[in-house]
N, C-alpha and C positions, 0 to 999 in steps of 0.2 A: 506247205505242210500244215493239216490239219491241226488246231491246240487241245490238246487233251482237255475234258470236261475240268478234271479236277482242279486245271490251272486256268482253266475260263472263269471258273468259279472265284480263285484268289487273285485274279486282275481284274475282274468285273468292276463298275463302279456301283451307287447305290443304287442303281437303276437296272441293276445286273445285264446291263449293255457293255461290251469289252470295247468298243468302238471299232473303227475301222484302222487299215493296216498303216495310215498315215500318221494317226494320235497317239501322243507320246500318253506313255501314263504312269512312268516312274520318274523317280528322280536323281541327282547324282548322288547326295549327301553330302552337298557342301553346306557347312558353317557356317551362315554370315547371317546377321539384323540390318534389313535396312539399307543394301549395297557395302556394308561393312564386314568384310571375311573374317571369320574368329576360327581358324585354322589351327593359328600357334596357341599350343597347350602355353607356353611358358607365358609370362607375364611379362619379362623385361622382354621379351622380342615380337610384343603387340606392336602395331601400330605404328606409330613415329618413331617412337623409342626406340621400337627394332631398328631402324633404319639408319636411327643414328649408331645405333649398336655396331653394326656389320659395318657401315663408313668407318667407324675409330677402328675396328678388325684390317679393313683395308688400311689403313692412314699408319698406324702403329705399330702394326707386329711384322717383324723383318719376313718371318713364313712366308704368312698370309699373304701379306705386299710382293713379297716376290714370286709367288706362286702366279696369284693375278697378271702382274703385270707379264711375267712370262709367257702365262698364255694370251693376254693377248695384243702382242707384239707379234707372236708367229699367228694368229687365226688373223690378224688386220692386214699382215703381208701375204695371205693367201688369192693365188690368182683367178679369176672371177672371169668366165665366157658368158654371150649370147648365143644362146644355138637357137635354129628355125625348128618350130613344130612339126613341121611338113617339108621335106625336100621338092621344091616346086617354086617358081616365081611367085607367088604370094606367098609362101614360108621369108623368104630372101625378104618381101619386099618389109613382111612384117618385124624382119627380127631387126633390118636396119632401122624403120622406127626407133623401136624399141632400145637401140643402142644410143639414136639422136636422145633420148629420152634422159639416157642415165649421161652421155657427155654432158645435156644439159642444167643436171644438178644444179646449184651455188655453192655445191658443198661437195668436197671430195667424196670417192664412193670408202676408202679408208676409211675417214671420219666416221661415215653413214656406220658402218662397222663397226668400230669399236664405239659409239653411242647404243649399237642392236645389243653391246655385249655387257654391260652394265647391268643386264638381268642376271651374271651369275654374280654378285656380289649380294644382288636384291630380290633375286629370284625372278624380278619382269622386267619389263623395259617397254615402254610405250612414244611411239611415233605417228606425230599426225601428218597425214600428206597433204601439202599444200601445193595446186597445180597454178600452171600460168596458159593464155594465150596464148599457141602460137604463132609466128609469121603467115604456116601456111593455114591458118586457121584450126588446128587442133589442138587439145590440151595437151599437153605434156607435165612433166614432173618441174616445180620449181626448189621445193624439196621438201626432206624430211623431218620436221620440225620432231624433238623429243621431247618428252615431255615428266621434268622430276618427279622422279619415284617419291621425294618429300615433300612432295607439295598436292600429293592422292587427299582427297575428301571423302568418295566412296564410290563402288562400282555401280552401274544399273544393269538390272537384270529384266528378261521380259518373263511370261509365265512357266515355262518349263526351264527357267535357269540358266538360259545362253544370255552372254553379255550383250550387252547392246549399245555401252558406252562407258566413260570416265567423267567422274565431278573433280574436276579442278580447282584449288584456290589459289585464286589470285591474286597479282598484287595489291589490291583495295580489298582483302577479303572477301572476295565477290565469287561465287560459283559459276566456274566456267563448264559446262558441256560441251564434250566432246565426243562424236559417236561414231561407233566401229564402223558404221560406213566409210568414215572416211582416213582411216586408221589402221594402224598394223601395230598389232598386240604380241611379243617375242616371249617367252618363259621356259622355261629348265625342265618342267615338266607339266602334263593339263591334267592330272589327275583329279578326279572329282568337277573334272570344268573348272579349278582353280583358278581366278585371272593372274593370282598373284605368286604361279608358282613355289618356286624352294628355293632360298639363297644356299651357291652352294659350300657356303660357309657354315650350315645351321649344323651339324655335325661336329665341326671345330668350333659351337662354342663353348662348351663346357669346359675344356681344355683351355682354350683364351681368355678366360674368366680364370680361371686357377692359378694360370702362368702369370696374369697379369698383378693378380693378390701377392705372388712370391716374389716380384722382384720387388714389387714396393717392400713387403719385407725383407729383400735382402738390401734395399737401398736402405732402408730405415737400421737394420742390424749393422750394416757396413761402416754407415755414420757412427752410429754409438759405440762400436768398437772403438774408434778413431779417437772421435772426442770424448766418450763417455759419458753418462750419464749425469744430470746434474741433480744435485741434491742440495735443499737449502731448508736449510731447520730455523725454524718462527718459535717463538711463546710460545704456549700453551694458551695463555688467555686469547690469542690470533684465531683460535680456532674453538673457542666457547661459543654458546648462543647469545652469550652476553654480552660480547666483544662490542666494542665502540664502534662509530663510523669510522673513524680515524683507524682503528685495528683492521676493520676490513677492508677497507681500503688498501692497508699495506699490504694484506694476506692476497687481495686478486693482484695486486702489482708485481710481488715476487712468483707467483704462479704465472702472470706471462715472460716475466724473466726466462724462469725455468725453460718452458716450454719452447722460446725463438732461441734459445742459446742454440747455437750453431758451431761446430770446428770451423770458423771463417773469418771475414773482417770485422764478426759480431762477436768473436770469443773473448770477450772479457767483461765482467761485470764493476763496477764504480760503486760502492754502497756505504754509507756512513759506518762508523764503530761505534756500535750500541752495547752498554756495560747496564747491570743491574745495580744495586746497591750494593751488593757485595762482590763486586769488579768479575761477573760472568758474565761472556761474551752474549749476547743475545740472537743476534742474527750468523749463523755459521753456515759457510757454501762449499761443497767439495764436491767432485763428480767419484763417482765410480764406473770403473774400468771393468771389465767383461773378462776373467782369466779362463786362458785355453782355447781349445778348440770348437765352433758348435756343434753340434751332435749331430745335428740335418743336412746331410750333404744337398745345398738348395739351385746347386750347377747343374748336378744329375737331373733332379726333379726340375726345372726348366730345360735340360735336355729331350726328358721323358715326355714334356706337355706339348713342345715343337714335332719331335716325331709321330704326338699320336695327331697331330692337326695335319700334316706332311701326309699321313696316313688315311685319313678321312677325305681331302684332297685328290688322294691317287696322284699325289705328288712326292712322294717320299723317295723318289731321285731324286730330288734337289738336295738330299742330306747324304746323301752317298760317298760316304770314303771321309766324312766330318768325325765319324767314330773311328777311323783305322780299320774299318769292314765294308767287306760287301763285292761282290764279285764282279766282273765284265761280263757276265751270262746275264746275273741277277740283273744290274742294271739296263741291260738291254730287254729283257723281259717287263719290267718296268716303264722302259721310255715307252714302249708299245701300249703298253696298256694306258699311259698319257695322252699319248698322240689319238689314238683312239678316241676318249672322251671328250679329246677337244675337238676329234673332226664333228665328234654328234651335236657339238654346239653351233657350229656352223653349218651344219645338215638341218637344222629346227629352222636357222634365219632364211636359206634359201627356200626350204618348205612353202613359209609363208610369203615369201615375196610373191614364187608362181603362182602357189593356191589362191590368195588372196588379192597383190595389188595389178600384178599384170595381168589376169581379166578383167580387174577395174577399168584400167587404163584403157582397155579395149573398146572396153563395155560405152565408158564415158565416150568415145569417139566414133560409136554406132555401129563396131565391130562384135558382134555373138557368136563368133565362131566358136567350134567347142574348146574345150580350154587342152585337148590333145593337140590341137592344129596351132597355137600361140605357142610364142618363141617362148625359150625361158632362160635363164641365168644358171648357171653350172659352179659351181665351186672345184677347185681343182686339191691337190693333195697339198697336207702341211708337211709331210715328211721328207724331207730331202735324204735324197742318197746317200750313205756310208760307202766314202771312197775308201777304207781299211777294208769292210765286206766283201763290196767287190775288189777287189786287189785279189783277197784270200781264194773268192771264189775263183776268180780266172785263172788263180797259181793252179788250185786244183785240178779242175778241165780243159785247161789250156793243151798241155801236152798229152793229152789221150785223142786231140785230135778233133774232139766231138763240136769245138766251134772255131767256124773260118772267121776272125775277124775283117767287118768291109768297113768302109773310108766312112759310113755312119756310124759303125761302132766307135770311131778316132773320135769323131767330131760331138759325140758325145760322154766319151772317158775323159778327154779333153776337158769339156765343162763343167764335167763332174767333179776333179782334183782340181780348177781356177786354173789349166794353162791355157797360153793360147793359140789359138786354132793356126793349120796350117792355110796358105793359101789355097788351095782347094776345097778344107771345111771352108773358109770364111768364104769361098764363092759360094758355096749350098747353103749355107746360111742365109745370105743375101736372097737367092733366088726362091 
C-alpha cells in the first residue's frame, strides 16, 4: 500500500528520503543512558535498590511469599512435551535429538524453570547457554547457566534499540559480556523493547511499604503499652549551653538509658541518689503507661494493605474466607482468573525457548530448516481437575441418558478422585 504524501513527509529524514521498506525509522521510547533503563518513575525501585527492594517483598511479607511461592511450585510441576514439527521420519528424527538434548541437561528441567521464573519477582530473568561436545560429534545443551538479576551492570543496545547483550559484574568487579546470541532473555512483559520488564510485585508496593511502617508501629506501640514509657528528669543546668563536661556526659548517658530500656532482661535501672542542698531528689525515673484504648484500629489497616497486594497479585483467593466472606462461585471465579495468569507466565518461557534457542541449537549443528519444520516443547495445563465438579456435573447428565460411560471414562474418574484403577484400567494404562 501506497504511503500517503502527508506521511512520507513526517517520516522523511533530512534528506527527505523515507528509505526503503527494510529501514527501521522510529523508535520504541525506552528510557535508558548508556545501557541503563530508567523506566522506574520511583526512586527507591531504581537500580539495585529495587532489587533488593522486591527480594525483602519476597523474603518478608507472608502475602507476597506466599503468593510467589504458590505459584511457582504449581508452574515448576507443570508437565513439559516434545512434539515433531513435521509428521515424517526427519520430524521423529529431530524431535528425538532434541529430547537427548534436554535429558542431557546437568540440571534438572524443574530447576531450569523455576530459575526462568524469578523474572516475576524481578520483572527478568536471564540465562546463558552453555553447550558441550557431543559423543556423536554434535553440540548439545550442557545447560543453562542464570545469571543474577543483582549483579546487572547495564544493557547493550545496537542502533535501533534491540538488545544485543548483558554487562555483568563479576566477582573481581570485572565486566563480564554476555550476548544475546548466546542467551535467553524471559520478562513479564517487552513493552517499549524493555529488557527489564515489570516485577510483578511493582503494584504491591505501595501497599508493602505502608504495611510494613504499621507494624513497626504496632510493634513499637505494643511494647510501650507493656512497659511504658520511660521518663527520667535531670537538672536543669544538664540541659543549659553552659553545662560542664561532666553534666553532658551524664545528660547523653541517661538519654541512652532511656531510649534501650526494654520490658525484658534490661528492665531495670541501677542509678545513685543524688539530693541537692536542700534534700531534693535530683535524678527522678518513672515510665508512663498509655491509658485506654488506641483510637487506630492498626489490625484492620494491615488487613486492608494484605488484601489490596492479594489484589494487585490476582491473588486475593488466598485470603478467602480469612474475613468470614466470600462465596464458592466467587472463589472459583477467582482461581480462574489465577490459573490463567500463571499459564501466561509459562506461555512467555516456552515462547522463547522455540523462538529462540531450538533454532539455535539447530542452527549450531548445520540444520536451517524452517523454524515450522523444528520440534518444539509444549507446556501442558496447570489446572487440575475438580473431582466435586465433575461429580456434580455427571449427577446431572448422568440419568438423562446423554452419556454412555466406557472403561476410559473409569480409568480416568479413577485418577481423577486418587483411586486405584481396576485390572483392566491398569492393563490400558500399561499398554
Amino acid at each position: 500500500m501506497a504511503i500517503p504524501l502527508t506521511v512520507a513527509k513526517e517520516q522523511s529524514n533530512d534528506h527527505g528520503d523515507i528509505g526503503g521498506p527494510t529501514e527501521e525509522l522510529g523508535w520504541s521510547g525506552l528510557s535508558q543512558s548508556r545501557g541503563t533503563v530508567t523506566e522506574e518513575w520511583s526512586r527507591a525501585l531504581q537500580g539495585k535498590n529495587g532489587m533488593r527492594i522486591y527480594r525483602e517483598m519476597v523474603d518478608d511479607d507472608p502475602v507476597i511469599g506466599a503468593y510467589l511461592h504458590g505459584v511457582k511450585q504449581q508452574l515448576v510441576a507443570a508437565e513439559w512435551t516434545i512434539e515433531p514439527g513435521v509428521d515424517d521420519a526427519k520430524g521423529a528424527e529431530r524431535a528425538g535429538f532434541l529430547n537427548e538434548c534436554v535429558d542431557g541437561l546437568s540440571h534438572t528441567w524443574e530447576s531450569f524453570i523455576g530459575e526462568a521464573l524469578t523474572k516475576l519477582e524481578f520483572g527478568w530473568s536471564f540465562a546463558e547457554t552453555v553447550y558441550e561436545q557431543r559423543d556423536d560429534g554434535k553440540l548439545g545443551w550442557r545447560k543453562f547457566a542464570f545469571r543474577s538479576q543483582e549483579t546487572l551492570d547495564r544493557w547493550l543496545f545496537d542502533e535501533n534499540g534491540d538488545i544485543t547483550g548483558l554487562v555483568q559484574t563479576g566477582p573481581d568487579h570485572k565486566p563480564l559480556v554476555i550476548p544475546m546470541a548466546k542467551s535467553m532473555l524471559f520478562r513479564t512483559t517487552t513493552a517499549k523493547g524493555n529488557p527489564e520488564g515489570r516485577s510483578v510485585l511493582r503494584n504491591s508496593y505501595v501497599s508493602w511499604h505502608y504495611k510494613k511502617r504499621l507494624q513497626e508501629f504496632q510493634a513499637i506501640g505494643a511494647e510501650r503499652d507493656l512497659a511504658g514509657i520511660p521518663i527520667i528528669g535531670l537538672p536543669p543546668e544538664y540541659f543549659a549551653a553552659s553545662a560542664t563536661p561532666t553534666e553532658r556526659a551524664a545528660k547523653a548517658m541517661w538519654e541512652k538509658i532511656a531510649t534501650e530500656l526494654r520490658h525484658d532482661e534490661r528492665a531495670s535501672i541501677v542509678h545513685p541518689i543524688i539530693y541537692d542542698e536542700d534534700g531534693r531528689e535530683l535524678v527522678r525515673i518513672s515510665l508512663l503507661s498509655a491509658s485506654g484504648a488506641r483510637q487506630q484500629d492498626i489490625g484492620g489497616m494491615l488487613s486492608y494493605y494484605d488484601h489490596a497486594m492479594a489484589t494487585s497479585l490476582a491473588a486475593d483467593v488466598i485470603l478467602l474466607g480469612q474475613d468470614g466472606v466470600g462465596s464458592l462461585a466467587l472463589g472459583s471465579v477467582k482461581r480462574d482468573m489465577w490459573i490463567a495468569s500463571m499459564e501466561a507466565y509459562l506461555a512467555e518461557i516456552e515462547e522463547v525457548i522455540n523462538k529462540v534457542e531450538v533454532p539455535r541449537l539447530f542452527e549450531l549443528n548445520g540444520d536451517t530448516a524452517p523454524r515450522e519444520e523444528l520440534p518444539f516443547l509444549r507446556v501442558g495445563t496447570i489446572d487440575a481437575p475438580d473431582p466435586a465438579g465433575i461429580a456434580e456435573f455427571l449427577g446431572k447428565v448422568a440419568p438423562t441418558g446423554w452419556i454412555n460411560p466406557t472403561e476410559e471414562d473409569e480409568v480416568y474418574l479413577r485418577t481423577v478422585v486418587g483411586l486405584p484403577q481396576t485390572e483392566e484400567g491398569a492393563a490400558e494404562d500399561v499398554e
